[in-house]
C-alpha positions as CSV (number, residue, x, y, z in Angstrom):
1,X,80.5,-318.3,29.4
2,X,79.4,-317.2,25.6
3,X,78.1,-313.9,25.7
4,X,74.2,-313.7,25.1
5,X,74.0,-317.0,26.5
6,X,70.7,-318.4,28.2
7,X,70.8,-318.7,32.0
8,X,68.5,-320.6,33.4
9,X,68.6,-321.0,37.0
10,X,66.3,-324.7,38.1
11,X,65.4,-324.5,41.2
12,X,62.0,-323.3,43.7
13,X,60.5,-320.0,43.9
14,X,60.4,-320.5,47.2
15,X,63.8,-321.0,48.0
16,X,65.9,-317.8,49.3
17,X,69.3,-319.1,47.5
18,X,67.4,-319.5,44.4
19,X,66.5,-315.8,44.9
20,X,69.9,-314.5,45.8
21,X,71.2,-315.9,42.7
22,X,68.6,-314.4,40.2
23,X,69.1,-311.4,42.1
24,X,72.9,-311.9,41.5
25,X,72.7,-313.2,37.8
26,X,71.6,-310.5,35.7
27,X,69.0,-311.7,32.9
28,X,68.8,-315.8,34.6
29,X,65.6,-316.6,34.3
30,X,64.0,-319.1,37.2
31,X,62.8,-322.4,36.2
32,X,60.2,-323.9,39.3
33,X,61.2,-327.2,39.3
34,X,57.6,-328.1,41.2
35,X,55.8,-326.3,38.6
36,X,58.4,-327.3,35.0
37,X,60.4,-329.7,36.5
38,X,64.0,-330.3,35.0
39,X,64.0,-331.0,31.4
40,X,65.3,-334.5,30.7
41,X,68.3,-333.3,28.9
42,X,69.6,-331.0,32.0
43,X,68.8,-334.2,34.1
44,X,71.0,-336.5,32.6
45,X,73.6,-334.2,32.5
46,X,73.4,-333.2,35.6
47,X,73.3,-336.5,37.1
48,X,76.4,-337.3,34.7
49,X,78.4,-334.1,36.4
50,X,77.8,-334.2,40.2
51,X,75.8,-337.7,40.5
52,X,74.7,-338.2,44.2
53,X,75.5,-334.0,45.0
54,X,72.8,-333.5,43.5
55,X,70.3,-334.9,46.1
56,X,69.7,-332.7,49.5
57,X,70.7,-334.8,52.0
58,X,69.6,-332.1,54.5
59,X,66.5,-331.2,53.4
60,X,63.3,-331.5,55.6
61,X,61.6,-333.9,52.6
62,X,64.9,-335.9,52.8
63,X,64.5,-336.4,56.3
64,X,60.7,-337.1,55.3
65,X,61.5,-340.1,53.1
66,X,61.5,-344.0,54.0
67,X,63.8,-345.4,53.8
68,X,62.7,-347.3,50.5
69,X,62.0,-344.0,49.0
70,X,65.8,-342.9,49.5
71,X,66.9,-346.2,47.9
72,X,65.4,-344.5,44.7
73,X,67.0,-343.6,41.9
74,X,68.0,-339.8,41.9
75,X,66.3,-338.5,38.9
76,X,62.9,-340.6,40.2
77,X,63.4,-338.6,43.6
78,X,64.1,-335.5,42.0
79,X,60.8,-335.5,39.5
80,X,58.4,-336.8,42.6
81,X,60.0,-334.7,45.4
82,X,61.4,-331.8,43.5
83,X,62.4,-330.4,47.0
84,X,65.0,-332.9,47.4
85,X,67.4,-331.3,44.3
86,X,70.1,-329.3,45.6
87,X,69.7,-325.8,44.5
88,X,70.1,-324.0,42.6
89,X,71.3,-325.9,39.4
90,X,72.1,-323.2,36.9
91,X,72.5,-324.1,33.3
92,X,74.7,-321.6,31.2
93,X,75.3,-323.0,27.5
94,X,76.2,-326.2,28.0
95,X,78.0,-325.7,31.6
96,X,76.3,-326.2,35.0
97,X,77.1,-325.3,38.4
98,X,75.2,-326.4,41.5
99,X,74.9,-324.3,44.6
100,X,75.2,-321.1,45.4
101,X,78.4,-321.2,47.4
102,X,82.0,-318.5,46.7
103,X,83.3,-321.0,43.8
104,X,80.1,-320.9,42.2
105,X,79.7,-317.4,42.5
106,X,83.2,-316.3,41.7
107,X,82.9,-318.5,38.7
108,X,79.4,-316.8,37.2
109,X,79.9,-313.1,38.2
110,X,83.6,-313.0,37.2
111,X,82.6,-314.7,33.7
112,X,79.9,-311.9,33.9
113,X,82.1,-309.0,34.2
114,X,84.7,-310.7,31.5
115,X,81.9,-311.0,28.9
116,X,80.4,-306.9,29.8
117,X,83.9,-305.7,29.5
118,X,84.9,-307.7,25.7
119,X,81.4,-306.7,24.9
């Protein structure tokens, strides 16, 4: 991770592991996907990165969806049901990570610490 760089943490404000990774992720700032949506850029490369991991499978909405709707593409899903994105999606520089689970975790607070101690 740079130091000083941007995180922005895409997901809902809603969502309780959105909020235990802002509370986590000292200066991310939350992006409400219902309300901003995911900026195009972040999309693609998102999509390009974890592809169909990126859709919640598990969600109620998911289970909401025909059958037709599911056949969608991703991106189309994502920007009509934004509950449907896996979250959070958290965009540091020009990395991302998806989840909130121990690899993502150890990977953002330990690049955390490394860049408060150099600094």
């Amino acid at each position: 991770m740079k130091t000083g760089a941007l995180m922005r943490v895409y997901g809902l404000k809603t969502c309780d592991t959105c909020r235990k990774a802002l509370k986590s992720l000292e200066g991310a700032v939350l992006v409400d996907i219902r309300a901003e949506g995911v900026p195009d850029d972040v999309m693609v490369r998102a999509l390009a990165q974890f592809g169909e991991k990126l859709l919640n499978r598990r969600s109620t909405t998911w289970r909401g969806l025909s059958e037709a709707e599911r056949q969608g593409r991703p991106a189309a899903l994502i920007a009509a049901h934004p509950a449907v994105m896996k979250r959070p999606l958290i965009e540091v520089g020009e990395r991302l990570y998806l989840g909130w689970d121990k690899d993502v975790q150890a990977a953002l607070l330990d690049q955390g610490r490394s860049c408060q101690e150099k600094g």
